[in-house]
py3Dmol code that shows the C-alpha trace and the ligand (Angstrom):
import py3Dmol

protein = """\
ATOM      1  CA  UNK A   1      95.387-222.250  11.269  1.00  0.00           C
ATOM      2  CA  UNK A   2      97.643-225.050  13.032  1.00  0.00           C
ATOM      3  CA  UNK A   3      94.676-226.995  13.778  1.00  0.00           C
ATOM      4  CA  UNK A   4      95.030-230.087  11.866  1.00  0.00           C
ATOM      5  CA  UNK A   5      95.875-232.550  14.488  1.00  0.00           C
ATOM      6  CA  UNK A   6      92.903-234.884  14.532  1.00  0.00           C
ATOM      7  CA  UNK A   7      89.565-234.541  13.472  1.00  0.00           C
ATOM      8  CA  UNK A   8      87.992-237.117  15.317  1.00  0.00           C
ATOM      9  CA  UNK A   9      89.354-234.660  18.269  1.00  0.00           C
ATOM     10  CA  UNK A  10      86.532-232.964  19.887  1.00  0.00           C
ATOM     11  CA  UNK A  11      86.670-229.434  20.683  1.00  0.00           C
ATOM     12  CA  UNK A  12      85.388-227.564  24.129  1.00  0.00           C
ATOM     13  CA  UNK A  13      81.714-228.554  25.839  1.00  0.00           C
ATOM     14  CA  UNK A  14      79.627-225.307  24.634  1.00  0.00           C
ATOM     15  CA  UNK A  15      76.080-224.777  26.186  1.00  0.00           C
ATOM     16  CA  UNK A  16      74.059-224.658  23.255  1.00  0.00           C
ATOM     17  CA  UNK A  17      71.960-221.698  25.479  1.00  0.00           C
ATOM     18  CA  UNK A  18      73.868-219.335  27.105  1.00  0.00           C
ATOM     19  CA  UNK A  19      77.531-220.486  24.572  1.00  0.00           C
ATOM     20  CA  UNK A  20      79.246-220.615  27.353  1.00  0.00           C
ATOM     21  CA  UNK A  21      82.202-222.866  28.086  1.00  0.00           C
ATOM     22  CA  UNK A  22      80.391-225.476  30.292  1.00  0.00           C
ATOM     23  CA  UNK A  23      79.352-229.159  31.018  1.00  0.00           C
ATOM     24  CA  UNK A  24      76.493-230.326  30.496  1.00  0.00           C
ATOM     25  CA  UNK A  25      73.884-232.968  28.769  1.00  0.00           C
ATOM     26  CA  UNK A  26      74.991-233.803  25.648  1.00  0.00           C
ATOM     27  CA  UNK A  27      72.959-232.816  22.714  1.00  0.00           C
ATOM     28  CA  UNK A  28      71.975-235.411  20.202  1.00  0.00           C
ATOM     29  CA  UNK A  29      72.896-235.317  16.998  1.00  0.00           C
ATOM     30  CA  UNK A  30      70.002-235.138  14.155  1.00  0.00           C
ATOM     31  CA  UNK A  31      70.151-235.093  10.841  1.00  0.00           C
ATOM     32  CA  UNK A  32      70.186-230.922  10.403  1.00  0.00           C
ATOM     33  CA  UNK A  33      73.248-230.745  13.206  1.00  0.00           C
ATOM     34  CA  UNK A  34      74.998-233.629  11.080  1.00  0.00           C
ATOM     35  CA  UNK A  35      73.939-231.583   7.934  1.00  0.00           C
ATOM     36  CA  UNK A  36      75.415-228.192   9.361  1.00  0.00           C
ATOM     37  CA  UNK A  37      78.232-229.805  10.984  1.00  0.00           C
ATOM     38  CA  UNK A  38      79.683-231.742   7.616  1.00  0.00           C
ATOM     39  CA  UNK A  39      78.949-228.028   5.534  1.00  0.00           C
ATOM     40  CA  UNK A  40      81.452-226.609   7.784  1.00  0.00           C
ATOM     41  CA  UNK A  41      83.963-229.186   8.130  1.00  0.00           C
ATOM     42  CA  UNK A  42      83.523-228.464   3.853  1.00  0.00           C
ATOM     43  CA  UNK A  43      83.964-224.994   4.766  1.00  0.00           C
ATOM     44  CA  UNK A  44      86.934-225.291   6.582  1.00  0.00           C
ATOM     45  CA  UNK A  45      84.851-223.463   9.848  1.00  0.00           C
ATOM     46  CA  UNK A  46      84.255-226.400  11.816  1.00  0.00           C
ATOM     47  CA  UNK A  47      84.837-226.250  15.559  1.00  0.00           C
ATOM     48  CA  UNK A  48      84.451-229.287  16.595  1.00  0.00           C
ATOM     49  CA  UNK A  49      82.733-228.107  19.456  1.00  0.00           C
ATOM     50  CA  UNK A  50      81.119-230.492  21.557  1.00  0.00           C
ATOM     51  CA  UNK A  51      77.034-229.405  21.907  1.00  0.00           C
ATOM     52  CA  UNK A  52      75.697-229.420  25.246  1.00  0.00           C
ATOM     53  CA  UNK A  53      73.339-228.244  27.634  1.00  0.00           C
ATOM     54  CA  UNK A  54      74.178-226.962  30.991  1.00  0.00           C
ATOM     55  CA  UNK A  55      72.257-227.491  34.098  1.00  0.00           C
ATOM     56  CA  UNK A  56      71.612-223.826  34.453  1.00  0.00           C
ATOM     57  CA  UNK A  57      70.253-224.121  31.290  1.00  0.00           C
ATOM     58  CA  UNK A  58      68.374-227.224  31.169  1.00  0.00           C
ATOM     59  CA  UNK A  59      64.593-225.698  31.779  1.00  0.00           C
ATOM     60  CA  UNK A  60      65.213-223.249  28.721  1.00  0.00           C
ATOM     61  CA  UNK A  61      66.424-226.014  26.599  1.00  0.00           C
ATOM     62  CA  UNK A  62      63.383-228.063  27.417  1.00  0.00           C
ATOM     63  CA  UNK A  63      61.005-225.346  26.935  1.00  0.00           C
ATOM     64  CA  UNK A  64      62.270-224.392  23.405  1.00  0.00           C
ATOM     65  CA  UNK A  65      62.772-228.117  22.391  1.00  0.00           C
ATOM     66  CA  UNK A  66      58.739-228.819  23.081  1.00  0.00           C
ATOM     67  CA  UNK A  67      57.775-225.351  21.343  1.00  0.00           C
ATOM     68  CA  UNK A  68      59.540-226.779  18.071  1.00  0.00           C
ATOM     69  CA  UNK A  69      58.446-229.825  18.777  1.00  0.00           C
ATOM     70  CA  UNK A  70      54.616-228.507  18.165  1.00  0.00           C
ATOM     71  CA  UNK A  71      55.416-226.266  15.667  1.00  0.00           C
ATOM     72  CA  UNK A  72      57.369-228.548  13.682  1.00  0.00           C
ATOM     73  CA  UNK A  73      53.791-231.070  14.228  1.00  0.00           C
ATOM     74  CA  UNK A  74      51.484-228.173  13.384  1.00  0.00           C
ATOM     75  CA  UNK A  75      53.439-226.762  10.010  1.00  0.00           C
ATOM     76  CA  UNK A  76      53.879-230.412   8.316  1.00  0.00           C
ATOM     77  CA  UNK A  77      49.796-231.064   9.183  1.00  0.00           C
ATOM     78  CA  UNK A  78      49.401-227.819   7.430  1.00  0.00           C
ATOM     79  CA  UNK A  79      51.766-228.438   4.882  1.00  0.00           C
ATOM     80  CA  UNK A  80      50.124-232.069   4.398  1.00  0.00           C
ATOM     81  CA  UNK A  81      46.882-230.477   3.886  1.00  0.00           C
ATOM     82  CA  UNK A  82      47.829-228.122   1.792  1.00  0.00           C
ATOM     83  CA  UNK A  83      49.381-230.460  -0.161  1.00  0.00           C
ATOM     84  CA  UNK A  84      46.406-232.769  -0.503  1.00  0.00           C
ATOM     85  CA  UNK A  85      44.303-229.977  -1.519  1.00  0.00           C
ATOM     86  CA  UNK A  86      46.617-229.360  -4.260  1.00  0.00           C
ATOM     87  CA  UNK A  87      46.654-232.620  -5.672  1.00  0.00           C
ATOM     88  CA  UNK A  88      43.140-233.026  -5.176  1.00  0.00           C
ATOM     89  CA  UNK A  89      42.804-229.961  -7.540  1.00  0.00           C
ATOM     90  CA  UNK A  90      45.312-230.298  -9.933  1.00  0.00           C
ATOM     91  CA  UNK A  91      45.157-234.651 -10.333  1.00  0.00           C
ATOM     92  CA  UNK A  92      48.811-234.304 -11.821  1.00  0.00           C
ATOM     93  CA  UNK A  93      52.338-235.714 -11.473  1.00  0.00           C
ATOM     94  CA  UNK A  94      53.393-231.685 -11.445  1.00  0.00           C
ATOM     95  CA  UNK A  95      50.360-231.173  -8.564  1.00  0.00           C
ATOM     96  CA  UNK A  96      52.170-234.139  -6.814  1.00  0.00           C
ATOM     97  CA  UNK A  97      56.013-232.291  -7.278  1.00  0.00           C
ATOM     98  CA  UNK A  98      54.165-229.138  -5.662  1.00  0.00           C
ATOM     99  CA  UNK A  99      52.719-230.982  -3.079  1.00  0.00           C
ATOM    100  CA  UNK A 100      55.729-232.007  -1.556  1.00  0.00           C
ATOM    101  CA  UNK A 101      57.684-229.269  -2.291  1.00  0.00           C
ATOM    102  CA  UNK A 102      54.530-227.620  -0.337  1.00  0.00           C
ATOM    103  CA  UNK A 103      55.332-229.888   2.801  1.00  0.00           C
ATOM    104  CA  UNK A 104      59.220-229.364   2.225  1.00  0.00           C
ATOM    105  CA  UNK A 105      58.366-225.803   2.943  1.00  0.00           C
ATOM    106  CA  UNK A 106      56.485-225.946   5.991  1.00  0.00           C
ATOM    107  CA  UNK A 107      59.089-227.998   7.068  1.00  0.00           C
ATOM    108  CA  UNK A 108      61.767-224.970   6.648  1.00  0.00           C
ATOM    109  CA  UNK A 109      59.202-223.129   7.692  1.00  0.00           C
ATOM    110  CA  UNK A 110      59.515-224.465  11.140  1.00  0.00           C
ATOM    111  CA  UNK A 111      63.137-225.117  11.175  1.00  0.00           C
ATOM    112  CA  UNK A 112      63.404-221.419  11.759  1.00  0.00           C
ATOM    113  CA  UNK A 113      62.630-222.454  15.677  1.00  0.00           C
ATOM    114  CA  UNK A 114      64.901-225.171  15.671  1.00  0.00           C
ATOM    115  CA  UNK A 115      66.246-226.635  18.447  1.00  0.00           C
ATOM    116  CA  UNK A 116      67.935-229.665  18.783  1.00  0.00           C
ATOM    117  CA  UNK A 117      66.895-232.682  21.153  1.00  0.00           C
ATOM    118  CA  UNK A 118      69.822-233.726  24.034  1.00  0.00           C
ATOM    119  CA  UNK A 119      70.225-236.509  26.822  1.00  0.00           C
ATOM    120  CA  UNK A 120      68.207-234.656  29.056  1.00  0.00           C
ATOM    121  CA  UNK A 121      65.862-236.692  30.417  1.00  0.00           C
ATOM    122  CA  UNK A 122      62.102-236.250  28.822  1.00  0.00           C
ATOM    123  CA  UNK A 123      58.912-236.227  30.963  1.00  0.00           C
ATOM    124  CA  UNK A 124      57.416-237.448  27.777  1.00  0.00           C
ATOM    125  CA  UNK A 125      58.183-239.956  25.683  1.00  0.00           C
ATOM    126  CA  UNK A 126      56.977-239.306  21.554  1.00  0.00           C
ATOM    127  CA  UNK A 127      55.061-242.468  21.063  1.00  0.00           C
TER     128      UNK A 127
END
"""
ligand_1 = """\
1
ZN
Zn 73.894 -222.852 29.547
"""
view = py3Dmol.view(width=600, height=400)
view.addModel(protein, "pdb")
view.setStyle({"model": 0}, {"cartoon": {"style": "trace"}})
view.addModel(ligand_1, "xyz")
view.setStyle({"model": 1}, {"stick": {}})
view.zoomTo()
view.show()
């Protein structure tokens, strides 16, 4: 691997959807891309890649983005609930450990749908 040059380089416009070589909207960077991203520069895997979405693309993206959007909403209420039951129950600084760790896990929970946010322009705003 001769790719040393410059790390602040970026690599080729990928469509986050279809992976193909193309322009597009520019996804925005959160903390689990930043998270995956600095594993595999640690790894020695990382592309560089810059992550985009193409116009072909763009009703897709926006569909998936709003379906983790609610399910990301919906597991940390559950999670939260949960949680609160538990320390209801328990009244201890170990009930209050396992409630988080209890929202934590929702939280992965829902990260299974992930899907990044990008420039595209929202018809909603999350106020
Ligand atoms: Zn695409």
């Amino acid at each position: 691997m001769a790719k040393t040059k410059n790390q602040a380089k970026k690599g080729k416009s990928i469509c986050i959807i279809c992976q193909k070589e193309k322009k597009g909207y520019p996804v925005r960077d959160d903390l689990f891309i930043t998270t995956v991203r600095s594993l595999k520069q640690k790894l020695g895997i990382a592309t560089n890649n810059v992550l985009v979405v193409c116009n072909d693309c763009s009703t897709e993206h926006k569909k998936r983005r709003s379906a983790f959007e609610k399910k990301i909403l919906q597991y940390a209420a559950i999670g939260a609930v949960l949680g609160l039951i538990f320390l209801v129950i328990s009244r201890s600084l170990q009930g209050l450990v396992m409630a988080i760790l209890l929202v934590l896990f929702m939280a992965a929970l829902a990260l299974v749908q992930y899907h990044p946010a990008s420039e595209i322009k929202e018809e909603k705003k999350s106020e």
